[in-house]
N, CA and C atoms as an extended XYZ file, in Angstrom:
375
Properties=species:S:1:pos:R:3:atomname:S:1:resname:S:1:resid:I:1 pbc="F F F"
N         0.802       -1.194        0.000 N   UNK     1
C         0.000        0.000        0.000 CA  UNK     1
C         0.853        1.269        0.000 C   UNK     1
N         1.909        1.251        0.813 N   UNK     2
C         2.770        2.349        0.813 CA  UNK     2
C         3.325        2.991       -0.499 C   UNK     2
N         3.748        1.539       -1.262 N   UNK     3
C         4.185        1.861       -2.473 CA  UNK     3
C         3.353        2.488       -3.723 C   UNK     3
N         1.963        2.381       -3.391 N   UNK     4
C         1.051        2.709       -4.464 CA  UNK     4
C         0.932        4.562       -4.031 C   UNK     4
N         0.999        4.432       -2.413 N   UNK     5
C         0.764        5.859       -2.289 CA  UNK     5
C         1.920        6.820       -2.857 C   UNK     5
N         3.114        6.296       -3.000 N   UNK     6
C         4.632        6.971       -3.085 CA  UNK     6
C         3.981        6.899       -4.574 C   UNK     6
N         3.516        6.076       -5.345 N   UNK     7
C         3.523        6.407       -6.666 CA  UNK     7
C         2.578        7.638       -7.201 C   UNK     7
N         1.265        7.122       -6.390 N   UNK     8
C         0.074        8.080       -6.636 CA  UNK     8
C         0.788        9.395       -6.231 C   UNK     8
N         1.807       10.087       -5.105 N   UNK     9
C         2.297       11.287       -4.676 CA  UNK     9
C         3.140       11.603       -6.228 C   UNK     9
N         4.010       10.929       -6.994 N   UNK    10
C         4.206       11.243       -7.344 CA  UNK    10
C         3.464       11.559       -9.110 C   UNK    10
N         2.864       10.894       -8.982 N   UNK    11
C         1.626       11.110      -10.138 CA  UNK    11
C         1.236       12.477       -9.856 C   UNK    11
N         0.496       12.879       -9.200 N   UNK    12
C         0.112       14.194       -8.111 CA  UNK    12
C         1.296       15.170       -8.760 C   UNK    12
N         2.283       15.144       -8.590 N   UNK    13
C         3.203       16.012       -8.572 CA  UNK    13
C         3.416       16.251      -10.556 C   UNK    13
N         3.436       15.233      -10.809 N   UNK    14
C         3.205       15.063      -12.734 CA  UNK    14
C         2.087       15.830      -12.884 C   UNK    14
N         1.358       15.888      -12.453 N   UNK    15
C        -0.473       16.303      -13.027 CA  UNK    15
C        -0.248       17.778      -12.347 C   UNK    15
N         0.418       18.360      -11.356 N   UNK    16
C         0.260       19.688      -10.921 CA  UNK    16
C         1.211       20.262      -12.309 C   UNK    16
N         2.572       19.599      -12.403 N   UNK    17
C         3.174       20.559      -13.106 CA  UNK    17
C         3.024       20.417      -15.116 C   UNK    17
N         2.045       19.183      -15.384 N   UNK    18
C         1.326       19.442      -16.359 CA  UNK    18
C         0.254       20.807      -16.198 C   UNK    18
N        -0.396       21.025      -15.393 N   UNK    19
C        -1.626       21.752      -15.978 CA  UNK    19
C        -0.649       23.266      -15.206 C   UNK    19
N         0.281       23.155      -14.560 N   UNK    20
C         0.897       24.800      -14.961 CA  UNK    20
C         1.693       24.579      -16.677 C   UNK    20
N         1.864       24.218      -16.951 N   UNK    21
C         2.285       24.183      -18.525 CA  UNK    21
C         1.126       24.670      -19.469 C   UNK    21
N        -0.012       23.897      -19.015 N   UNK    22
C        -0.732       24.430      -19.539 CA  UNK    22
C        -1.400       25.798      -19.493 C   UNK    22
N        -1.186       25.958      -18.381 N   UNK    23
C        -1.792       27.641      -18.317 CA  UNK    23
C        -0.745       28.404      -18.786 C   UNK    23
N         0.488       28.404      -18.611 N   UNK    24
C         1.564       28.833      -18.964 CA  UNK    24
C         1.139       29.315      -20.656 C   UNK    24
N         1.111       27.944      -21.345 N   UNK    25
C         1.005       28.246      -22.568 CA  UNK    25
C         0.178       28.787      -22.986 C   UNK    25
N        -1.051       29.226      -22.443 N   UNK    26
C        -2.374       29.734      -22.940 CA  UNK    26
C        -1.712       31.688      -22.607 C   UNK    26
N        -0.833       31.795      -22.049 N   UNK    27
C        -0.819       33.670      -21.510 CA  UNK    27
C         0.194       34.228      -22.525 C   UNK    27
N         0.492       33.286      -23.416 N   UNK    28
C         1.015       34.235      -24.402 CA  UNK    28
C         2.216       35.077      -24.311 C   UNK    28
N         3.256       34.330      -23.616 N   UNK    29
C         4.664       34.916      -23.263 CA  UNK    29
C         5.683       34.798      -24.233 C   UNK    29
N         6.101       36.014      -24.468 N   UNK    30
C         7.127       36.075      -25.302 CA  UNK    30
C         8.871       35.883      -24.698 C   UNK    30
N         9.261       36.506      -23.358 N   UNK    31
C         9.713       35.866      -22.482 CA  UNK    31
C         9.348       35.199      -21.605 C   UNK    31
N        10.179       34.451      -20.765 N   UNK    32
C        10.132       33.309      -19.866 CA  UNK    32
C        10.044       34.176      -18.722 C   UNK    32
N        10.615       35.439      -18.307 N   UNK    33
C        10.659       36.065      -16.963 CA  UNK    33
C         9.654       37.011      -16.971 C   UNK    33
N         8.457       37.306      -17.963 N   UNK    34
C         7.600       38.455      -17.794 CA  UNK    34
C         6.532       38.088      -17.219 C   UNK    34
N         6.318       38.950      -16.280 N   UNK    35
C         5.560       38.583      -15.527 CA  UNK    35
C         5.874       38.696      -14.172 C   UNK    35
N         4.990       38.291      -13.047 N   UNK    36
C         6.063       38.110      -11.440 CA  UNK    36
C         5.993       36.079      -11.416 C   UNK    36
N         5.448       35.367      -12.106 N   UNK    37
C         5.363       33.952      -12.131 CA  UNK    37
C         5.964       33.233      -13.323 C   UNK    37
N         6.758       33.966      -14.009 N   UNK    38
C         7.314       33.964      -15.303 CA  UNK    38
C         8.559       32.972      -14.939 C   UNK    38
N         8.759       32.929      -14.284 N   UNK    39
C        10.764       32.187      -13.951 CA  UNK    39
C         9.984       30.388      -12.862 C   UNK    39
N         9.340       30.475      -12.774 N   UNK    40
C         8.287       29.585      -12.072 CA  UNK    40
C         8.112       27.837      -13.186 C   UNK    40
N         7.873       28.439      -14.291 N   UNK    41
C         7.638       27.149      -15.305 CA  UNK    41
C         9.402       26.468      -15.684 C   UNK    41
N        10.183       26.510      -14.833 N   UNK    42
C        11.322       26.036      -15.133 CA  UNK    42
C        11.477       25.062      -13.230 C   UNK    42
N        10.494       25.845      -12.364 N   UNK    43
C        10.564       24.852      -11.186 CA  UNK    43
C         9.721       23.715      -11.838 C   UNK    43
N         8.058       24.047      -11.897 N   UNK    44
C         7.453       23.264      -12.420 CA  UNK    44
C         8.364       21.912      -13.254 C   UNK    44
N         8.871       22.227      -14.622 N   UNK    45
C        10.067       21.236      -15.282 CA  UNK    45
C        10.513       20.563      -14.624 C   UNK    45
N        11.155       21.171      -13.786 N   UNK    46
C        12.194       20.200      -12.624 CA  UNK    46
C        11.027       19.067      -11.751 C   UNK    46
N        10.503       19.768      -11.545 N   UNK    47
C         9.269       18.880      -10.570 CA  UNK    47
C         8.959       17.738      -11.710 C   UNK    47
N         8.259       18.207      -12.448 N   UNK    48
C         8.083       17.104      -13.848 CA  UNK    48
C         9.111       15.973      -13.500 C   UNK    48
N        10.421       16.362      -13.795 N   UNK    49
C        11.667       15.638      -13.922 CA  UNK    49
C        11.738       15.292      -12.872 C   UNK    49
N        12.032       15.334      -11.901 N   UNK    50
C        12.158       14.113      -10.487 CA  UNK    50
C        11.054       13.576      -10.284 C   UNK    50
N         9.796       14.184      -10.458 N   UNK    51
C         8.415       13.051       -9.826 CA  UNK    51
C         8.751       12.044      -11.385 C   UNK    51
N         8.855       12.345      -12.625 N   UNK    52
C         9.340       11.266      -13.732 CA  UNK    52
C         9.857       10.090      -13.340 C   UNK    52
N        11.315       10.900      -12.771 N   UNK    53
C        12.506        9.606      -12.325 CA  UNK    53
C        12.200        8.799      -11.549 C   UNK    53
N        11.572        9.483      -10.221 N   UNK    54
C        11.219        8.275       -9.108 CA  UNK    54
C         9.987        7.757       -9.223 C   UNK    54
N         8.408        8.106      -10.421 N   UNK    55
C         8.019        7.457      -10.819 CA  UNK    55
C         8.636        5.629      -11.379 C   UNK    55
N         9.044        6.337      -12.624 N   UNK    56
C         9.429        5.553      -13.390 CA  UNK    56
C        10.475        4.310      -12.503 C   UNK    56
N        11.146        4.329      -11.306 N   UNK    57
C        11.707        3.868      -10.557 CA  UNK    57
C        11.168        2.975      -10.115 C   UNK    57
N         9.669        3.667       -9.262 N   UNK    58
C         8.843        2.947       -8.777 CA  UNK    58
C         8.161        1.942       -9.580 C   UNK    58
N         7.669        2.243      -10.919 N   UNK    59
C         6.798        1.539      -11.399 CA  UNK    59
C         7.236       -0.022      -11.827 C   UNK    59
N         8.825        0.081      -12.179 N   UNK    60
C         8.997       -1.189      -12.336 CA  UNK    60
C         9.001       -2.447      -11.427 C   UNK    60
N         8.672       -1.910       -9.936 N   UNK    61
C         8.419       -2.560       -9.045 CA  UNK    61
C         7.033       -3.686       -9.085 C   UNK    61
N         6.235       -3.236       -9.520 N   UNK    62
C         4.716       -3.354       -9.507 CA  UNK    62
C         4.495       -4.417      -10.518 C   UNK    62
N         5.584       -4.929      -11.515 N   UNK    63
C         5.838       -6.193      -12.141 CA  UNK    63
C         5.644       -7.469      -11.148 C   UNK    63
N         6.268       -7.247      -10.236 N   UNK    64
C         6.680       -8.502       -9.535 CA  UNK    64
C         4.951       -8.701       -8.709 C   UNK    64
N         4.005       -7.254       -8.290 N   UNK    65
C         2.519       -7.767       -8.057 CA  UNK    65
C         1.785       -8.326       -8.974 C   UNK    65
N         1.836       -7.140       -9.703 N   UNK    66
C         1.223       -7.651      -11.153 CA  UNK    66
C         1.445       -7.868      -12.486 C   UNK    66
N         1.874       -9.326      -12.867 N   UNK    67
C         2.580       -9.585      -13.804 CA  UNK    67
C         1.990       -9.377      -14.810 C   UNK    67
N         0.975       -9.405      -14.852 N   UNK    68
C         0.196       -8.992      -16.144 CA  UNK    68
C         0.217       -7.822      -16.707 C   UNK    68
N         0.780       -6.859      -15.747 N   UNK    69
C         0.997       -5.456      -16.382 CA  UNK    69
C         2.555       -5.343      -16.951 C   UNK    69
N         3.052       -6.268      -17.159 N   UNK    70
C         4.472       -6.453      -17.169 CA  UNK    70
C         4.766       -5.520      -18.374 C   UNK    70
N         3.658       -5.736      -19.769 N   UNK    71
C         4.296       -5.323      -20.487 CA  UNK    71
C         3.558       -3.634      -20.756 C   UNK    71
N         2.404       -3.427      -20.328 N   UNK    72
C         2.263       -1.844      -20.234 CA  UNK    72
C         3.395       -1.404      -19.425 C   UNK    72
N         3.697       -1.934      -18.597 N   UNK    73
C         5.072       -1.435      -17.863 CA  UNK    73
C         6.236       -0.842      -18.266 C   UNK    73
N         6.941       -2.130      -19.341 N   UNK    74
C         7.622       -1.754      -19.931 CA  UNK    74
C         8.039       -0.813      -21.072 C   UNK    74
N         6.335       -0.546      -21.313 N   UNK    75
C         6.116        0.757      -22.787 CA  UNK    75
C         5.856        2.046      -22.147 C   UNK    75
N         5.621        2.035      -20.494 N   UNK    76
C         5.597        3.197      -20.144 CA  UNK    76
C         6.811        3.252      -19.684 C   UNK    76
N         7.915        2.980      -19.729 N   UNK    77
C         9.459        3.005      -18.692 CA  UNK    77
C        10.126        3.494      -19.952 C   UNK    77
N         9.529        3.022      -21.469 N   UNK    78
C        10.375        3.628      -22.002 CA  UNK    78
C         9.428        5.094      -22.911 C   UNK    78
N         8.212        5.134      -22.596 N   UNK    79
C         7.482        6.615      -22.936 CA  UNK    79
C         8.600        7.651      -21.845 C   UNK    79
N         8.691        6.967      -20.457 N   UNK    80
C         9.049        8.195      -19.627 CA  UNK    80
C        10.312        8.380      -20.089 C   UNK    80
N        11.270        7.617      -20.692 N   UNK    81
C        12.536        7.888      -20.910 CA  UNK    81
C        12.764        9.472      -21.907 C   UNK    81
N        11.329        8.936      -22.863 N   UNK    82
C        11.359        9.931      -24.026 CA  UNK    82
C        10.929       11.116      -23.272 C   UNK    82
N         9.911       11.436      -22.165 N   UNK    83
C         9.178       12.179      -21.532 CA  UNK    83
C        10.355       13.254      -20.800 C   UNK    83
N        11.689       11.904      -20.834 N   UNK    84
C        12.804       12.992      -19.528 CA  UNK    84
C        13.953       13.416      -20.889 C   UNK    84
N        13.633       13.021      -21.521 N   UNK    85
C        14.856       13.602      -22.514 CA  UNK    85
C        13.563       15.139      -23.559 C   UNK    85
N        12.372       14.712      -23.606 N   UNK    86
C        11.773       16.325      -23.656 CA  UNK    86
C        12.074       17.545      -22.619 C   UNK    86
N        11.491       17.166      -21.832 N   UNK    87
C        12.186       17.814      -20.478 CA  UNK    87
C        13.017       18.348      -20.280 C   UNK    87
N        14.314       17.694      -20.794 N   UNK    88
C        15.819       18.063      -20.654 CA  UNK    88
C        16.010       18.988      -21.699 C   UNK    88
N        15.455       18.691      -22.880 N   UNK    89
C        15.570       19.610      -24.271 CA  UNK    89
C        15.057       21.434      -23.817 C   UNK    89
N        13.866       21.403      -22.875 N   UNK    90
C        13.189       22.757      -22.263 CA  UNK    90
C        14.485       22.952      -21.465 C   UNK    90
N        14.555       22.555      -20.410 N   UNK    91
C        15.364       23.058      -19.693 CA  UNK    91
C        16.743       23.525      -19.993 C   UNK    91
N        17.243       23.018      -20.781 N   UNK    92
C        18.171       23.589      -21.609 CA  UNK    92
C        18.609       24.759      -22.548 C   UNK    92
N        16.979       25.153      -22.729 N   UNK    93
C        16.591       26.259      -23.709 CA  UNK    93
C        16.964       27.842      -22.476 C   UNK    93
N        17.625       28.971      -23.251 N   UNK    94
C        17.615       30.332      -22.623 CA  UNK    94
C        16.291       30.861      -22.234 C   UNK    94
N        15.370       30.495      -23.045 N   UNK    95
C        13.990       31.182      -22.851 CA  UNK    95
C        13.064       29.901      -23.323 C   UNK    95
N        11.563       29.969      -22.421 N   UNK    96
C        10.691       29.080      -22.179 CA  UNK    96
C         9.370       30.134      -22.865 C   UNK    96
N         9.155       29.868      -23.871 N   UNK    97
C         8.230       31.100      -24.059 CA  UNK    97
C         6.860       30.762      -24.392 C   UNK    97
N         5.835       30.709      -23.950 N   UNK    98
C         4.361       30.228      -24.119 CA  UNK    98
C         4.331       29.203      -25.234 C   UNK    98
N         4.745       29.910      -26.510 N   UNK    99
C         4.437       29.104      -27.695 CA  UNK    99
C         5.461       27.666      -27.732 C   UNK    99
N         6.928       27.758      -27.264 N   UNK   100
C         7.711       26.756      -26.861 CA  UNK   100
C         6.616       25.570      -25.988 C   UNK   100
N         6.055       26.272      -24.779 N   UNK   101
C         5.922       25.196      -24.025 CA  UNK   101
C         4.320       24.352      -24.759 C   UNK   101
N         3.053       26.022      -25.358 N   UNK   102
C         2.260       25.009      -26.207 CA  UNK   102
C         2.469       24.128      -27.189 C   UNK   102
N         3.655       23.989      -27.962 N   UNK   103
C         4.068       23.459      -28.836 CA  UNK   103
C         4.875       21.809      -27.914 C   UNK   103
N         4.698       21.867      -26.895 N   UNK   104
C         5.689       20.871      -26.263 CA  UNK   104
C         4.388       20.226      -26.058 C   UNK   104
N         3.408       20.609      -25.232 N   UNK   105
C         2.092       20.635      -24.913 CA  UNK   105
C         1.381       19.594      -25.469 C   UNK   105
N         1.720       19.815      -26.826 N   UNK   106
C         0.990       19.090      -28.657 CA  UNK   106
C         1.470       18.136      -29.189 C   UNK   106
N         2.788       17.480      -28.377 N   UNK   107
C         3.622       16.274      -28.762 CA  UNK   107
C         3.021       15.393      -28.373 C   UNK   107
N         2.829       14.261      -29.568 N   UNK   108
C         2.267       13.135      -29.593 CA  UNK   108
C         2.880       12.476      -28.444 C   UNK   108
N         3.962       12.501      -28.323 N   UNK   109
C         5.218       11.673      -26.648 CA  UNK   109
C         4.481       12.147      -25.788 C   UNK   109
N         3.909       13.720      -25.411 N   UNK   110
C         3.494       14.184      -24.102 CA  UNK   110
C         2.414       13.748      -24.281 C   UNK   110
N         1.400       13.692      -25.129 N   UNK   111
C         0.069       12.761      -24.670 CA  UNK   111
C        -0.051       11.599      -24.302 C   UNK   111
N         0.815       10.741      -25.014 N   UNK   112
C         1.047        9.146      -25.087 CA  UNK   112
C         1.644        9.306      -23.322 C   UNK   112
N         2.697       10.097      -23.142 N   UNK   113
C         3.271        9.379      -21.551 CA  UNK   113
C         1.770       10.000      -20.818 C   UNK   113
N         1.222       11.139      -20.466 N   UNK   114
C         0.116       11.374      -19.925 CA  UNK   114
C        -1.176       10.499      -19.960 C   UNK   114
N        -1.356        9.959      -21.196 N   UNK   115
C        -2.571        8.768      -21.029 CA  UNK   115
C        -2.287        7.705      -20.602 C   UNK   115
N        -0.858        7.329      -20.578 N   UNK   116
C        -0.720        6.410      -19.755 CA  UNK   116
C        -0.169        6.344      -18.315 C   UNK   116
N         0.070        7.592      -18.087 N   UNK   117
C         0.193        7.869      -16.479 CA  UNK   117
C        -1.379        8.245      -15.861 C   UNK   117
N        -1.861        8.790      -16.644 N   UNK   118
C        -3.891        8.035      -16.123 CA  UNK   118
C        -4.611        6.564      -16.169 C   UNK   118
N        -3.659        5.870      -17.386 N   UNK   119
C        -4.017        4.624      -16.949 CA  UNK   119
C        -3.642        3.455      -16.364 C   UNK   119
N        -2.154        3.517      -15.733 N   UNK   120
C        -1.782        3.279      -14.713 CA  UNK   120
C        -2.207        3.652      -13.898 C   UNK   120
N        -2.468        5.043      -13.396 N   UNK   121
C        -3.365        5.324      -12.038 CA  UNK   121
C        -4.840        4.369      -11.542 C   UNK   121
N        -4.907        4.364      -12.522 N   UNK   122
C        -6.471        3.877      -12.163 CA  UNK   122
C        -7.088        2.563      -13.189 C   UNK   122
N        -6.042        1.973      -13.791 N   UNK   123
C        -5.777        0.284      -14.210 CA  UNK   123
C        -5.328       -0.101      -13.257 C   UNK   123
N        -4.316        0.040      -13.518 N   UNK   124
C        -2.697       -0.951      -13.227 CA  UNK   124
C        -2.578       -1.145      -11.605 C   UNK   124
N        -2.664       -0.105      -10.669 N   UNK   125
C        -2.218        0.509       -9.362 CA  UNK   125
C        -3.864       -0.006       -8.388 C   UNK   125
């Protein structure tokens, strides 16, 4: 049980700093610092990126309960791989600018790892 909650916390933490991306991208920033919450969508990222890692950590655990999820398992271990090397590509960038992050937003990878971090939540777990 512990382990489902450490996962669900970090699901939680994926789903907060998805839907600041999303608002992010809807305000139409041309820089990353305008604003007083402007320098903020690069914590968010980071959050993304560690609740990712120790997701993805966790999840391969949940093989050994349920073997039957063995192999959604393994297609989400390697969605998140792609999920942390997007990630890394933003964070890397000088400027994060609305249309950057809606355009990140619209990647077939960021939907695919997101529908399946909802259906692990509430399949798999």
């Amino acid at each position: 049980m512990q382990k489902v909650k450490q996962i669900r916390d970090q699901i939680e933490k994926i789903e907060e700093a998805y839907e600041y991306m999303l608002a992010y991208a809807a305000q139409g920033r041309a820089e990353e610092g305008a604003g007083a919450d402007g320098a903020q969508i690069r914590t968010f990222l980071k959050q993304f990126s560690a609740a990712l890692t120790a997701l993805e950590e966790a999840t391969s655990l949940i093989i050994d309960e349920n073997p039957a999820a063995g192999g959604f398992i393994e297609v989400f271990i390697s969605e998140s791989k792609v999920m942390a090397s997007i990630l890394l590509v933003l964070l890397a960038r000088e400027n994060l600018s609305s249309e950057v992050i809606d355009n990140t937003n619209g990647l077939i990878s960021v939907r695919a790892y997101l529908t399946s971090l909802f259906f692990l939540d509430k399949s798999v777990l």
